[in-house]
C-alpha positions as CSV (number, residue, x, y, z in Angstrom):
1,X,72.0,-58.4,-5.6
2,X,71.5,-55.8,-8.2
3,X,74.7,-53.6,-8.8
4,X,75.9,-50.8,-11.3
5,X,79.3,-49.3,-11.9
6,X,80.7,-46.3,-10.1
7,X,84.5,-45.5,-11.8
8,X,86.0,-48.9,-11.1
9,X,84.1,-49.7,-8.1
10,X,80.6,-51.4,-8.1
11,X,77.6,-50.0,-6.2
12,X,75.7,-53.1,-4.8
13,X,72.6,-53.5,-3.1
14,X,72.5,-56.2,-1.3
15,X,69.6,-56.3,1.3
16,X,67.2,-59.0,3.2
17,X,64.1,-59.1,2.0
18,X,60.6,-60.6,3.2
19,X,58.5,-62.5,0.9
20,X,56.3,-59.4,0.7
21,X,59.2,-57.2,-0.3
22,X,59.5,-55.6,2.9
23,X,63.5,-54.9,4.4
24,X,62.5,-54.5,7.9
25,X,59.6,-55.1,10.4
26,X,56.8,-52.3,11.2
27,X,59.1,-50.9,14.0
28,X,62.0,-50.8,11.9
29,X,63.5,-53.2,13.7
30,X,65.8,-56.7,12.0
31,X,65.0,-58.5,14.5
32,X,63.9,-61.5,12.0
33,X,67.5,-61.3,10.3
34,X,68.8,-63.0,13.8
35,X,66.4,-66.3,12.7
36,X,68.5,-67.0,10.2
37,X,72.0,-67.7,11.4
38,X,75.1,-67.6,8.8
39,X,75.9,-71.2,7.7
40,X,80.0,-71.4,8.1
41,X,79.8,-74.0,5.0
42,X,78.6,-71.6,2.5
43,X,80.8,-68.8,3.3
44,X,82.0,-68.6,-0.2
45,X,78.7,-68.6,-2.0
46,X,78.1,-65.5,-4.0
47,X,75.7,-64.0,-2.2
48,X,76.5,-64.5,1.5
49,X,77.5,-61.8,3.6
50,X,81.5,-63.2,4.2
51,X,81.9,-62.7,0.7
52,X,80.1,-59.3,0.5
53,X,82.4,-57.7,3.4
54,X,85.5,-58.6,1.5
55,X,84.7,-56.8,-2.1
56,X,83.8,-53.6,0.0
57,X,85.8,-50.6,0.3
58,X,82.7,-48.5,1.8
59,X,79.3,-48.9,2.9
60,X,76.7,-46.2,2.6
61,X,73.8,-46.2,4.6
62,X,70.6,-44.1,5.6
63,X,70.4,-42.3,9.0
64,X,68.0,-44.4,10.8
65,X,70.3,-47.3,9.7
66,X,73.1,-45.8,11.7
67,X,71.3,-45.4,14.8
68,X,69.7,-49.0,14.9
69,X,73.2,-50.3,14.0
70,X,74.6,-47.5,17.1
71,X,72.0,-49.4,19.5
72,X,73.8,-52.9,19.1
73,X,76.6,-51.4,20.5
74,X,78.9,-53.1,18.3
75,X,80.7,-51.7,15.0
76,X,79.6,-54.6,12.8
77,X,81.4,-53.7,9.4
78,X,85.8,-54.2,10.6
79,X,87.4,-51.5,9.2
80,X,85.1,-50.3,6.4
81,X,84.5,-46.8,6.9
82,X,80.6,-45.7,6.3
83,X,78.9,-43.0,4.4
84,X,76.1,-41.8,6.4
85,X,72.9,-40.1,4.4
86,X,70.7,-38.0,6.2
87,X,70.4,-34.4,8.0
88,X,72.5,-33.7,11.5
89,X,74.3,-37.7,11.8
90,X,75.8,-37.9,14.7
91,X,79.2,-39.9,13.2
92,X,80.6,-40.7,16.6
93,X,81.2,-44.7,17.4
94,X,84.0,-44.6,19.6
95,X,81.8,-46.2,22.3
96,X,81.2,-48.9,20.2
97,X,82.9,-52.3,20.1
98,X,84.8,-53.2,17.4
99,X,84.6,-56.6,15.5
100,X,86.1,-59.8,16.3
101,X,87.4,-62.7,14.8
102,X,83.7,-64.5,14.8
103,X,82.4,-61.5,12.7
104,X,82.0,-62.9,9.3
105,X,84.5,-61.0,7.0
106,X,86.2,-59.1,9.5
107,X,89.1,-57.2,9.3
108,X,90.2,-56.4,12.8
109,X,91.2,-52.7,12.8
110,X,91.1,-49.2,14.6
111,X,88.4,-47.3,14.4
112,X,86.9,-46.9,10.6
113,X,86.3,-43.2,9.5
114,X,82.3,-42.5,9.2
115,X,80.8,-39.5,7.5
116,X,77.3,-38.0,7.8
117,X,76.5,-36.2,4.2
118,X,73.2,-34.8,2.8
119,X,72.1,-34.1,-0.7
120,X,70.4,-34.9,-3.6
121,X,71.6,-38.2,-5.2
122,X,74.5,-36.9,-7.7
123,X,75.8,-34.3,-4.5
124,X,76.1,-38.0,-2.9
125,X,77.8,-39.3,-5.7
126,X,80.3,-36.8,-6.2
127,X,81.1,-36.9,-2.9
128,X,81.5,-40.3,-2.7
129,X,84.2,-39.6,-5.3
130,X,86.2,-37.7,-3.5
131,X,85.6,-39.9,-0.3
132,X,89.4,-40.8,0.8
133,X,89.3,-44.3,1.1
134,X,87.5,-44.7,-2.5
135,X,90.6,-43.3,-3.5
136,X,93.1,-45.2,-2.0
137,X,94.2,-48.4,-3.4
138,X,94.8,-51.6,-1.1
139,X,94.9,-54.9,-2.7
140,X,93.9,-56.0,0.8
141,X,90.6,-54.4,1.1
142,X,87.4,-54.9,-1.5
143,X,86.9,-52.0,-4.3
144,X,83.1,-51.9,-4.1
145,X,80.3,-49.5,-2.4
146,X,77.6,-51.6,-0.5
147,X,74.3,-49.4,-0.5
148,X,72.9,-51.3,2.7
149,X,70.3,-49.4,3.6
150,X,67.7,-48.0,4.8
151,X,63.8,-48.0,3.2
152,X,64.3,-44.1,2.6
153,X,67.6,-44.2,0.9
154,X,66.9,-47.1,-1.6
């Protein structure tokens, strides 16, 4: 998980990876991510995903991204609102279902506020600044930026 500081918050990558380096199949598709199920005994080890979803106060994420994650029909992130890079991102999820209890690190919430933003990579930064929920502080929410994804945006 590689990571570099952003005001107080922490910008981490933290992505699945093949042995080849690859983060998704030829089609795009993560299919290959459902072969490996998350183990409820190591929920708390430093790199799973339970732990991941509770440090975040935002994910940012590449277009394509969005639309696979759109196509599960579920909202798999609680209450963290998402940045969405790319040109003409259609933000809406209101049609999709939010998380539940069995979602690891869920935070059962209302809908989360999503974005769509373009730009070169300091016009994403600075706006990622001046995103609201960067700015707000909630002891009960996570402080860093997950940068989840997609091949074109890492």
């Amino acid at each position: 998980m590689a990571t570099t500081s952003h005001s107080s918050s922490k910008v981490i990558l933290h992505i699945a990876a093949s042995v080849d380096a690859y983060i998704a199949e030829m089609n795009g598709g993560v299919s290959f991510l459902s072969r490996f199920p998350t183990d409820p005994s190591k929920e708390d080890d430093e790199f799973s995903y339970t732990r991941l979803m509770k440090r975040l106060k935002v994910v940012v994420m590449g277009k394509k991204s969005f639309e696979q994650i759109k196509g599960w029909g579920m909202w798999p992130y609680g209450e963290v609102p998402a940045v969405v890079v790319g040109r003409d991102v259609d933000t809406d999820i209101s049609g999709l279902k939010g998380t539940d209890e069995s979602t690891p690190g869920s935070r059962k919430s209302p809908q989360p506020k999503v974005e769509g933003i373009s730009g070169s990579v300091q016009e994403i930064m600075e706006h990622l600044q001046r995103f609201s929920p960067l700015k707000k502080a909630d002891r009960n929410v996570g402080n860093d930026i997950w940068l989840m994804g997609g091949g074109n945006l890492i």
